[in-house]
N, C-alpha and C positions, 0 to 999 in steps of 0.2 A: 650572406655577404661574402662576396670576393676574400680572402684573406691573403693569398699568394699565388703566385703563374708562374710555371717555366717549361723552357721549350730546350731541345737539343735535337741536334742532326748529328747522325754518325754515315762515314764512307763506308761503302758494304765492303770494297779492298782492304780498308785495313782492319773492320772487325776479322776477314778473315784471315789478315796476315797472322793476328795473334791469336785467331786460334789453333792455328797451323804453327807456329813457334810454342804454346805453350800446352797445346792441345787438349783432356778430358780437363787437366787441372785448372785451366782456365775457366772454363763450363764451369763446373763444378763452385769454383770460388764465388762465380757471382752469379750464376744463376740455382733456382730450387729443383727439387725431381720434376717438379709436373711442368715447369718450363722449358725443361731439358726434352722432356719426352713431349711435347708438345710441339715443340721447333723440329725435332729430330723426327717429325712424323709429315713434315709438310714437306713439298716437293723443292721449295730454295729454301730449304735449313739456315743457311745466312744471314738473310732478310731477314726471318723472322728472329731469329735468335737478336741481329740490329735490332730491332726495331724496340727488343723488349729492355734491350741496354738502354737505347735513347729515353724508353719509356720512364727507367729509373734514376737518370740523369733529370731528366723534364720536373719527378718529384720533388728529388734531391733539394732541383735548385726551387720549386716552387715554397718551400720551408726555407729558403734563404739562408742568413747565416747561423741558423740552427740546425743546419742539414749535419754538421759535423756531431752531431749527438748519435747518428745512425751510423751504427758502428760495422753493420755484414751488410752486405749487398744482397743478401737472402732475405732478409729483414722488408724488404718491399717484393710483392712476387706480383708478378703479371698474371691474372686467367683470363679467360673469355667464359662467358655465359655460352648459353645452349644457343642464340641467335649470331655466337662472332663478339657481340662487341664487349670490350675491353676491360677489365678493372682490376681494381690489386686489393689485396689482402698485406694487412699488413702482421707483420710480426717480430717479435723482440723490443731491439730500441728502438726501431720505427714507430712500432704500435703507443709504446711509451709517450713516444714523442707528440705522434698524435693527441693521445689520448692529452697531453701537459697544453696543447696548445688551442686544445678544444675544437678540433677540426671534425666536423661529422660527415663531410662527403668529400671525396676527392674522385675527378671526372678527367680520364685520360681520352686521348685518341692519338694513334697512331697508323703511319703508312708507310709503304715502301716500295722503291721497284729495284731494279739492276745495280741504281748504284749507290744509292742513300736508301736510308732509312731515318724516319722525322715524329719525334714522336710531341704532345703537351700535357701541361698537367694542370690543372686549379685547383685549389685547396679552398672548400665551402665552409662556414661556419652561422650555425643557424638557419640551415634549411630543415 
């Protein structure tokens, strides 16, 4: 059963305006190691690095007004399996939250080109 959806688009300009104003610390606050070194290994860094912010806004808002329980933005991390496609691991107060709200599968997809990046998210319960 459906439990929750959300979707976000971010501009690739202004992800990169900030991270050129606030530069590794910015990185660092919201995204994990293997995010970092995962974005920072692809050929538009930008993109992907959007794409994984949208991804964790798209969670964020698919928990609705419980999102504000998730307190780091490391707390949701983006990977890719061996094939590409997309999932998160959750950790901290995320997993927390998860786990209070009985959510067993959450199914992202994200994409991007030059100047967006768009990511969604559904929160399953009872698959």
């Amino acid at each position: 059963m459906i439990v929750g959806t959300g979707i976000d688009i971010v501009e690739i300009s202004r992800f990169k305006n900030a991270t050129k104003k606030w530069g590794g610390n910015f990185l660092d606050k919201i995204f994990t190691k293997n995010e970092v070194v995962y974005s920072k290994k692809r050929r538009f860094q930008d993109q992907h690095f959007a794409a994984r912010f949208a991804a964790k806004e798209a969670v964020l808002k698919a928990f609705g007004d419980k999102m504000t329980s998730i307190r780091n933005w490391q707390d949701i991390e983006i990977l890719n399996d061996k094939s590409g496609k997309p999932y998160i691991r959750f950790h901290g107060s995320a997993k927390r939250l998860k786990t209070k709200e009985k959510i067993d599968k959450v199914v992202i997809s994200m994409a991007h080109c030059r100047n967006h990046a768009v990511a969604n998210a559904i929160l399953l319960r009872g698959e």
